[in-house]
C-alpha angles and dihedrals in degrees: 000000000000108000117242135175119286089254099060090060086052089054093046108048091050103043100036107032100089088223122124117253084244089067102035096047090062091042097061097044082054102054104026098027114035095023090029097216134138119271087228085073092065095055078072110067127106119235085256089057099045088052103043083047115047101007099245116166121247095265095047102050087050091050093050091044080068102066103097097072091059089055102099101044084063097043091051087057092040080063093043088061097036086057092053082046099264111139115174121227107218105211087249094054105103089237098062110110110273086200084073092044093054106039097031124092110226085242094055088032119105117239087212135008117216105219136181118183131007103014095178086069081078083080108033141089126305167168137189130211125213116190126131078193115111117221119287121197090245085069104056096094102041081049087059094036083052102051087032081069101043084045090059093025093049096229121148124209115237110207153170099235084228130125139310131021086335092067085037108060089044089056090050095044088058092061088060134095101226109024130114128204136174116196115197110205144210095223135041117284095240087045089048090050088061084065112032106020085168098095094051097087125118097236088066102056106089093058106033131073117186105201132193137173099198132066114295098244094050116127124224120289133178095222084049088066092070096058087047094057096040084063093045083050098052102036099059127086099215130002134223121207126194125196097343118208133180099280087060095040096092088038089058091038087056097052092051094046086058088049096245112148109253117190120202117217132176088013096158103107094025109119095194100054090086090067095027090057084042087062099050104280118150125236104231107231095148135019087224086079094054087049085045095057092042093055087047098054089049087049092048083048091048098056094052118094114307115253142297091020092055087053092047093045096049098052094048093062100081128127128209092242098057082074092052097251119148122246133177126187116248144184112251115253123258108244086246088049086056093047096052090044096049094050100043097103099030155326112340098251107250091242096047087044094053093049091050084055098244130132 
């Protein structure tokens, strides 16, 4: 079998093996988390193995044996999106968010992360905006003021890309000179180039990140928009929220459950503030208490474990459940009971025989 990158066997074993997230997912936190070994590794092993292992069916180990053969398709796109500067972040690359890793369930975490720009804005400081409210001209200076404060207090906005002051305010901040942004979106980032080829400019590169957690050549979907903004919600350090109406009220909500700081602006004709304050929302007075949340957030990051420890520990403490398998607690089997089990269709396999202790 022809040697790839580690990657490639990544792309193809989620893409070709036939197999559900929901089993792949714990396959893979098995083998290259909790046993810390290469996913190449895995390409090797025999249907026997695949079933003894991980419990596939028949029809599914076989499927999966045959996965070699679909390596290099899948080298030859990886090459395709390294050479228009998209690289992917598998969850175990150092450089992956450790927000995500935190704060995500496996079962809502991406296995990779599909990335274009500065990379290094995944683990720094920032703040989100949620508005569906378009830009008025009472809010131009608060916009520069804004942008003014992330500039001197090196915090980026992570954003949607998607519509009122929150677009926006990415698109301002661009034509700064300071000022970092990272933009999550619901397509693939070769896909989203097709469409707005804008954001594709050197210049750019240092302080912007394009981030995607779906395969580079995905088009534009509306379902796609919710795992997009799961991600937003859970990467930044503190939230602001304009004008919040009923279809961000469960977002905000969500961000305070999880004990983000969520600050409320322009409330006036937002019908849902009232229950949105009630639930342990902040009114915004000064954008030194927005600074002040932020600051707090790195410091309660900092005094966790030191990397890469911290992001080795994080990703180990998984439970089978948190992927929606089911699992049901059982007595361990009687080393007679194996035997009989393991024979019942056939012949013990010699390996499996020798670790039992028979002859």
């Amino acid at each position: 079998m022809s040697t790839y990158h580690e990657i490639v066997y990544w792309l193809t074993f989620i893409h070709e093996s036939g197999l559900k997230l929901n089993v792949i997912k714990p396959i893979i936190q098995r083998w290259c988390v909790q046993e810390e070994r290469p996913l190449t590794e895995l390409f090797t092993l025999s249907p026997l193995e695949w079933a003894t292992t991980f419990g596939l069916t028949e029809v599914e180990s076989e499927q999966v044996q045959r996965l070699p053969d679909k390596l290099a398709p899948q080298a030859t796109r990886l090459a395709t999106w390294q050479t228009q500067g998209i690289e992917p972040l598998i969850f175990t690359d150092p450089r992956y968010p450790q927000r995500l890793l935190e704060q995500l369930a496996p079962a809502n975490r991406p296995l990779m992360l599909w990335v274009q720009g500065a990379i290094p804005l995944l683990n720094e400081a920032n703040i989100s905006i949620l508005s569906n409210t378009s830009l008025n001209e009472a809010w131009r200076p608060f916009r520069q003021e804004l942008a003014e404060v992330m500039v001197t207090e090196q915090i980026s906005l992570v954003s949607g890309y998607g519509r009122g002051f929150e677009r926006e305010l990415f698109d301002f901040m661009l034509t700064q000179a300071e000022n970092q942004v990272m933009a999550i979106l619901p397509m693939g980032l070769s896909a989203f180039h097709q469409t707005t080829p804008k954001l594709v400019q050197p210049q750019n590169a240092h302080r912007m990140l394009l981030i995607s957690p779906f395969t580079p050549d995905t088009p534009y979907q509306e379902k796609l928009a919710a795992a997009r903004n799961l991600l937003i919600d859970h990467l930044a350090f503190a939230t602001l929220a304009l004008q919040p109406d009923a279809e961000l009220q469960s977002r905000v909500q969500a961000a305070i459950g999880r004990g983000c700081s969520v600050f409320l602006r322009d409330i006036e004709e937002s019908q849902a503030a009232p229950a949105l304050f009630e639930a342990g929302a902040l009114p915004l007075t000064d954008l030194a208490e927005l600074v002040e949340m932020v600051q707090q957030g790195i410091i309660d990051a900092a005094m966790m474990a030191p990397e890469p420890e911290r992001k080795l520990a994080t990703i180990k403490e998984n439970k089978s459940e948190d992927y929606s398998l089911p699992s049901e607690a059982l007595e361990p089997l009687e080393q007679e009971e194996t035997l009989r089990l393991l024979s019942t269709n056939g012949q013990l396999p010699p390996i499996l025989r020798q670790r039992l202790g028979q002859p």
